[in-house]
C-alpha positions as CSV (number, residue, x, y, z in Angstrom):
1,X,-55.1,116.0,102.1
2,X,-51.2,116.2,100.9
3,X,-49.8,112.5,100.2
4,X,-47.4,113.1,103.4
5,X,-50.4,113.3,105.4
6,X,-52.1,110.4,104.1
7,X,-49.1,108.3,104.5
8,X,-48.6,109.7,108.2
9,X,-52.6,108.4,109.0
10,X,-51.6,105.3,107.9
11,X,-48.0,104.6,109.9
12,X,-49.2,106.7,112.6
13,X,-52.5,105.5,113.7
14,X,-53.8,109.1,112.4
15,X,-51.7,111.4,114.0
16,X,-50.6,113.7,111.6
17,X,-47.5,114.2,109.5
18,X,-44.8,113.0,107.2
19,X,-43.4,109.6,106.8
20,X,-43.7,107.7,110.5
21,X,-40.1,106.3,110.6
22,X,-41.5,105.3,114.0
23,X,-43.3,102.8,111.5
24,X,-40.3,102.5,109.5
25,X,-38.0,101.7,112.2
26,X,-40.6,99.1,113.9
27,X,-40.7,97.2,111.0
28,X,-36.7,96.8,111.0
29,X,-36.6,95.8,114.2
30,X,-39.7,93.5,114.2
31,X,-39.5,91.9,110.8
32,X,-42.3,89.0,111.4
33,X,-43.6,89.8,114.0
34,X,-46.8,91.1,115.7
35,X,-46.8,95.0,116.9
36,X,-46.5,95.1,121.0
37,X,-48.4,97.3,123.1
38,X,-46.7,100.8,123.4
39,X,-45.5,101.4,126.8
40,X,-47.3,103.9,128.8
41,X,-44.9,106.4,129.3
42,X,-44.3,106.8,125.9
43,X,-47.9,107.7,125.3
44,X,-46.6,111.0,124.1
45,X,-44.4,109.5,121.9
46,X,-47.6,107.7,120.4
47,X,-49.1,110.4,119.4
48,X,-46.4,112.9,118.2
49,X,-45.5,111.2,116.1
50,X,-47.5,113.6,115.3
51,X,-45.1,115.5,114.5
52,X,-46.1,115.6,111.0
53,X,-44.7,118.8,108.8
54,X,-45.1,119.8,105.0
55,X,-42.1,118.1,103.4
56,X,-41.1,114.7,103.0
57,X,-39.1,113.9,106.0
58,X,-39.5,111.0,108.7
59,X,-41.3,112.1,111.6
60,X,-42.0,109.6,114.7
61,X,-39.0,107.3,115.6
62,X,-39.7,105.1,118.1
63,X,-40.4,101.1,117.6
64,X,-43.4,99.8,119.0
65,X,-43.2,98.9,122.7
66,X,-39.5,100.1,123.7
67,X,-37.9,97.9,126.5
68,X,-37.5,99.9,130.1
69,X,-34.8,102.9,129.8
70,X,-32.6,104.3,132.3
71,X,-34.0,108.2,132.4
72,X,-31.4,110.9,131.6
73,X,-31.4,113.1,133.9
74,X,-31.6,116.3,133.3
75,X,-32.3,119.7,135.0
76,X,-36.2,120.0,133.7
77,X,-37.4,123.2,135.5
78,X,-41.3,122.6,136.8
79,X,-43.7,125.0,135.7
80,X,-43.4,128.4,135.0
81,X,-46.3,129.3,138.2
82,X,-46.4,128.9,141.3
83,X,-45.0,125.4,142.9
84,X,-48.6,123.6,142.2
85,X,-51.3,122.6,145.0
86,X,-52.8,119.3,145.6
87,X,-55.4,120.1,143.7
88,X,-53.1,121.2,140.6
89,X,-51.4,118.3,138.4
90,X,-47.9,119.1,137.7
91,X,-47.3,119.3,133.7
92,X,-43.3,118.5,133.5
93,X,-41.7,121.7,131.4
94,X,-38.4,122.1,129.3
95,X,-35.7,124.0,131.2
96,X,-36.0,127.8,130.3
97,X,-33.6,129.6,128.2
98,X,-33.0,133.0,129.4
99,X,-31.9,136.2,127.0
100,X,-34.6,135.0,124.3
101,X,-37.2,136.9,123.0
102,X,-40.8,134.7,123.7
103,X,-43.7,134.1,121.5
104,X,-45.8,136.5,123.8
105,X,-42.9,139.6,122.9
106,X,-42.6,138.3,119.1
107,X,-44.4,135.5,117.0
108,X,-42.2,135.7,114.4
109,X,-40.2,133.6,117.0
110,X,-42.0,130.7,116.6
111,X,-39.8,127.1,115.0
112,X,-37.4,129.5,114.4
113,X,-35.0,127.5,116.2
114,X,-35.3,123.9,116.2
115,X,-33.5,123.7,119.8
116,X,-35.7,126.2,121.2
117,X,-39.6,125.8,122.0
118,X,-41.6,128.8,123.1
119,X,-44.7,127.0,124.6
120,X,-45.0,126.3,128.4
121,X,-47.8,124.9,130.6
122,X,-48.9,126.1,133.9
123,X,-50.2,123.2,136.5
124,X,-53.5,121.4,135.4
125,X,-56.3,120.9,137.8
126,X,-56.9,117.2,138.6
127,X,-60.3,117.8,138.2
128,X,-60.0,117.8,134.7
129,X,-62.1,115.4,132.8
130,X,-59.6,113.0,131.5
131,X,-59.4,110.7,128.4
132,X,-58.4,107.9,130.2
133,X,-60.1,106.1,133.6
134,X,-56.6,104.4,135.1
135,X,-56.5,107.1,137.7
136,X,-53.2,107.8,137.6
137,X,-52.1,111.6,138.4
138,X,-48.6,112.0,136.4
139,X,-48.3,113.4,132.9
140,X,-45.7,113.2,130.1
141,X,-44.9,115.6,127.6
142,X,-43.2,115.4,124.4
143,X,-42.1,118.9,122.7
144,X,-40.4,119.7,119.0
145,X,-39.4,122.7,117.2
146,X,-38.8,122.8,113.6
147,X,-39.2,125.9,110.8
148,X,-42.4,128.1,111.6
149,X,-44.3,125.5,114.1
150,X,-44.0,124.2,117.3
151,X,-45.9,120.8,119.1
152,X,-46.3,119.6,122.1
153,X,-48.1,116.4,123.5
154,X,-49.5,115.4,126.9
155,X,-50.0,112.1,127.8
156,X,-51.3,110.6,130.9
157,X,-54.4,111.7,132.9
158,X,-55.2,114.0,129.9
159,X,-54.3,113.3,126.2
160,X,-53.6,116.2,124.1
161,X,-52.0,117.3,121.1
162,X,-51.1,120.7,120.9
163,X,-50.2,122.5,117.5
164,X,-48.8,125.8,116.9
165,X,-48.1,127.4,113.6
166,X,-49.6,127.2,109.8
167,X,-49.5,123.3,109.7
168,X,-52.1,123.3,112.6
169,X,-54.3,124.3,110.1
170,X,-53.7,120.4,108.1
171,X,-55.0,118.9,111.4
172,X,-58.2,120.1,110.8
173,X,-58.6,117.7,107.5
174,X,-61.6,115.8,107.2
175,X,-63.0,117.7,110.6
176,X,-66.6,118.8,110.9
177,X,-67.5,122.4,112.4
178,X,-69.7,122.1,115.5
179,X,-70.2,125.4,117.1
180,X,-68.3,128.8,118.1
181,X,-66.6,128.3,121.4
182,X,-64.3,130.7,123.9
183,X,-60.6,129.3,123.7
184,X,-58.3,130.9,126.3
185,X,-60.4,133.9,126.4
186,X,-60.5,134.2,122.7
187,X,-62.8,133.7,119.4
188,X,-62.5,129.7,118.4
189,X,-64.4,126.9,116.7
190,X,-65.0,123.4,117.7
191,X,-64.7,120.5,115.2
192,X,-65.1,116.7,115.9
193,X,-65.0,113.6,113.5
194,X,-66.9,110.3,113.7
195,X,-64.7,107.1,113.8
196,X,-65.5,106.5,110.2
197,X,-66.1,102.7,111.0
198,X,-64.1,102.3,113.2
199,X,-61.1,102.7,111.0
200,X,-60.7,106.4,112.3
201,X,-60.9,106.9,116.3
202,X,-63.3,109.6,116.6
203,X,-62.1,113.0,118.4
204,X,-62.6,116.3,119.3
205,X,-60.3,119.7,118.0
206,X,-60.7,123.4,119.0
207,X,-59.0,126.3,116.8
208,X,-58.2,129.6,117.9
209,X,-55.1,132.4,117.3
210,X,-53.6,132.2,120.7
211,X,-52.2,136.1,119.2
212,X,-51.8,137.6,115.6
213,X,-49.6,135.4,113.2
214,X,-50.1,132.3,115.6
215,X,-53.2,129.5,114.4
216,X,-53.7,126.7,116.8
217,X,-55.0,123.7,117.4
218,X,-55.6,121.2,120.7
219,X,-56.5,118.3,119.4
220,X,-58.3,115.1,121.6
221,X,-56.4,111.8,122.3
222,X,-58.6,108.5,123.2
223,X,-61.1,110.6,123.4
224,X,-60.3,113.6,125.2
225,X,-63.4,115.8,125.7
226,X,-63.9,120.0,124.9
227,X,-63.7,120.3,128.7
228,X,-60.4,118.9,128.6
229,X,-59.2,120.6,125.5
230,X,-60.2,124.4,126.6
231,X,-58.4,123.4,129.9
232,X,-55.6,122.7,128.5
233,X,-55.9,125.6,126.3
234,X,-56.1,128.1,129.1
235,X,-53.1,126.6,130.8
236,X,-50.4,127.4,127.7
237,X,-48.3,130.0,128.2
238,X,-45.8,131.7,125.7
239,X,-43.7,134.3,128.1
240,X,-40.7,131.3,128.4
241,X,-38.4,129.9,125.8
242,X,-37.3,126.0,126.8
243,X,-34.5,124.3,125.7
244,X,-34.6,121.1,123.8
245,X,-32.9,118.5,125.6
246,X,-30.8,115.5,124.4
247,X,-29.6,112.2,125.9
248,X,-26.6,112.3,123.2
249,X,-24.1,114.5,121.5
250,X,-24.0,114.7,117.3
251,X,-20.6,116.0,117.0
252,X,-20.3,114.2,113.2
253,X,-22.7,115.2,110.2
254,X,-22.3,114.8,106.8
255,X,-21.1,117.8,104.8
256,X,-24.1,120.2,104.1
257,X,-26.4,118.6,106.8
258,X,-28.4,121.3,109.2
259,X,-30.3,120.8,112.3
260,X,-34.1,121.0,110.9
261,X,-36.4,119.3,114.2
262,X,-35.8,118.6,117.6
263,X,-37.7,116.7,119.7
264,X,-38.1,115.8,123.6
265,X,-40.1,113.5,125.7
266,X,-40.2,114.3,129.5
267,X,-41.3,112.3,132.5
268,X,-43.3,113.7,135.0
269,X,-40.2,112.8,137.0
270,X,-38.5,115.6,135.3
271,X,-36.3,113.4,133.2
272,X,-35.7,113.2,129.8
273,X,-37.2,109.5,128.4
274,X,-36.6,109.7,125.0
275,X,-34.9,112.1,122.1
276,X,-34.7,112.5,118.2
277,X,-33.2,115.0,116.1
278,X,-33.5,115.7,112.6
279,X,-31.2,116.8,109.7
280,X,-31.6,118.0,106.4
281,X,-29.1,117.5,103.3
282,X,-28.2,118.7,100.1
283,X,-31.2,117.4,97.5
284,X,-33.7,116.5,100.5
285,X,-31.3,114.0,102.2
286,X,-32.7,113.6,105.5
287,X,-31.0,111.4,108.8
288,X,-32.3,111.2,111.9
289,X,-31.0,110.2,114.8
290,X,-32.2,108.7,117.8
291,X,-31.2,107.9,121.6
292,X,-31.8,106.8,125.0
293,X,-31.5,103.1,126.9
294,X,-31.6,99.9,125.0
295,X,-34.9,100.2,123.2
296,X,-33.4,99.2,120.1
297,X,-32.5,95.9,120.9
298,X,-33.1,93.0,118.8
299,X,-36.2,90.6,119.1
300,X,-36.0,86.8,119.6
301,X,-34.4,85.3,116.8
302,X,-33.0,88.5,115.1
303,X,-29.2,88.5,114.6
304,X,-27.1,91.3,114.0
305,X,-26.0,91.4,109.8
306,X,-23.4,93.6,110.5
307,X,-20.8,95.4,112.7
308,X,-20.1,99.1,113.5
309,X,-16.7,99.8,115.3
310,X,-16.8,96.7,116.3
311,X,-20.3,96.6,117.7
312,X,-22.5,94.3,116.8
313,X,-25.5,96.3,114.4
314,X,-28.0,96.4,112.2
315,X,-28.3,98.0,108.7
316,X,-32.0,97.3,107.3
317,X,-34.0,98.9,104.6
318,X,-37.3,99.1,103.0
319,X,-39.8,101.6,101.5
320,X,-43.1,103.5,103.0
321,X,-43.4,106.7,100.7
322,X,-40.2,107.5,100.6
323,X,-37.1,104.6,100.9
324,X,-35.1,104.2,103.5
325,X,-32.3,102.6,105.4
326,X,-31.7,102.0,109.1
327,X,-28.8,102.1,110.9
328,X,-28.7,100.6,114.6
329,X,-26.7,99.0,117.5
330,X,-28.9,97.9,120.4
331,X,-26.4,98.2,123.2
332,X,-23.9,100.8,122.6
333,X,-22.2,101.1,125.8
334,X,-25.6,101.2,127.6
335,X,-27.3,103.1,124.9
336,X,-29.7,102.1,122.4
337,X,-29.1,104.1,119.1
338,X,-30.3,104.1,116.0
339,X,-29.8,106.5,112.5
340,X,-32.3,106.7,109.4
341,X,-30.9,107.6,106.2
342,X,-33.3,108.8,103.4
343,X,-32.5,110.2,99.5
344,X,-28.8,110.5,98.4
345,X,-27.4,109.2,102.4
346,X,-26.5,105.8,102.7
347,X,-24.4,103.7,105.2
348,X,-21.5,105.3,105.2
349,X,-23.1,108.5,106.3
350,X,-25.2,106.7,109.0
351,X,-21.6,104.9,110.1
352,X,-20.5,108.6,110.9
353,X,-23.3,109.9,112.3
354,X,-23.0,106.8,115.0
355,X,-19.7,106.9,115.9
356,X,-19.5,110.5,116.0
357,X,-22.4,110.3,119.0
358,X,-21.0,111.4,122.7
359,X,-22.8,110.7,125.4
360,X,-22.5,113.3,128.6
């Protein structure tokens, strides 16, 4: 397993991926003290940070536990089929993108735009065996594009991870083989690994090549079972193209920065929860930046160390793999923001990123 991966099993409770800024960023903002329970609704968010990919970058963003948001809202299309039955489970989709080529007409198109994601879901039955017993009947999605792979992750009745591209391939590390199974109507193989003692939760993967040039993986969450996994297999489509969605505006980088990952976390409301985006540098600078309501407030006790446009802030920094430093203002006219600086970026980089941000 690649160090980035190892270091991602250990911020990210397993999930795959680079550095966990999610991690990162909890620390900051929860110096001494113990990590809270995530909240539900970010279950997706959880997970993803999965997002893990094959350079050194941060991945996950969000601290442990964010305080209540107000929802963006946004004009999330449902799925791509038919309005769904009572006997269907809605699974909330990006809003298409029309006059781009899809992953069914061309694979090559896949995280070739990191604003673009060319995986959609069709209604799940409620049927489904599920990976958790709270009986709730909503689901949350969380989506990201970045070079050659795509993600998404549901969370709710079901928990799923599902990868697309080469770097599904890493998610099979440390995975036993089981048996040949049918995934989607095609050739796969089922894996599962034990919970090592407990340090590892045990789970279940399939593999297929949903069509030539395109390896994935669906990967269980809390225990998600194969029937769950093939369902959710059979339900993917790749005729659509979504949009990535954003509660903010970037309209300030730092010369020679590029949009590398996007990432979006949907209510089953239709509303976009939560956002991150992702920027490359010159010699593998990285920021990211990250919005919605208030979740970056300070905890009991904290006090701001610092000022941005005369907001009180928070510049904090500190090492896991790679070093960091984190810029954030907890209340920003009603927004919670934060940016992470990485390599040759520092604070006054972070300082434009953050008062370059426009809200709609």
């Amino acid at each position: 397993m690649k160090i980035e991966e190892r270091l991602a099993e250990t911020l990210a409770a397993h999930a795959g991926g680079d550095v966990d800024t999610a991690a990162l960023l909890a620390r900051s903002t929860a110096r001494g003290r113990s990590v809270r329970r995530r909240r539900h609704a970010g279950i997706a968010l959880a997970a993803v940070a999965v997002l893990g990919v094959a350079v050194a970058v941060p991945v996950a963003l969000w601290p442990a536990r964010p305080a209540p948001t107000v929802p963006i809202a946004v004009p999330v299309t449902p799925s791509p089929s038919v309005s769904p039955s009572p006997t269907a489970l809605a699974v909330p989709n990006l809003p298409p993108v029309t006059g781009q080529r899809t992953l069914a007409e061309s694979p090559a198109v896949l995280g070739s735009d990191p604003a673009l994601v060319h995986l959609a879901m069709d209604p799940l039955p409620l049927g489904l065996p599920v990976a958790r017993s709270s009986g709730e009947s909503t689901v949350t999605t969380r989506w990201a594009s970045f070079p050659g792979n795509e993600y998404l992750s549901i969370g709710g009745t079901v928990g799923v991870h599902v990868y697309a591209g080469p770097w599904s391939a890493d998610k099979l590390d440390k995975m036993t083989f089981v048996r040949d199974v049918v995934v989607a109507g095609k050739p796969g193989k089922l894996y599962e690994r034990g919970d090592e003692g407990g340090y590892i939760q045990a789970y279940t993967s399939v593999s297929w090549e949903a069509m030539p040039g395109v390896p994935m993986v669906v990967e269980g969450v809390n225990g998600a079972p194969e029937a769950t996994l093939l369902a959710v297999a059979g339900k993917l489509r790749y005729d659509r193209v979504g949009q990535c969605l954003n509660t903010m505006r970037v309209t300030a980088v730092p010369p020679g920065a590029t949009l590398y990952r996007c990432d979006s976390t949907v209510l089953e409301t239709g509303e976009l929860y939560n956002d991150r985006r992702v920027y490359h540098g010159p010699a593998g600078a990285t920021f990211e930046v990250h919005g919605g309501g208030p979740k970056f407030g300070p905890n009991p006790g904290e006090t701001p160390n610092t000022t941005v446009a005369g907001q009180p802030a928070f510049w904090d920094e500190g090492t896991k793999g790679v070093r960091y430093h984190a810029l954030r203002v907890p209340d920003w006219d009603g927004h919670g923001v934060s940016v992470i600086v990485t390599g040759s970026y520092g604070r006054a980089e972070a300082e434009l990123v953050l008062t370059g941000l426009r809200w709609p």
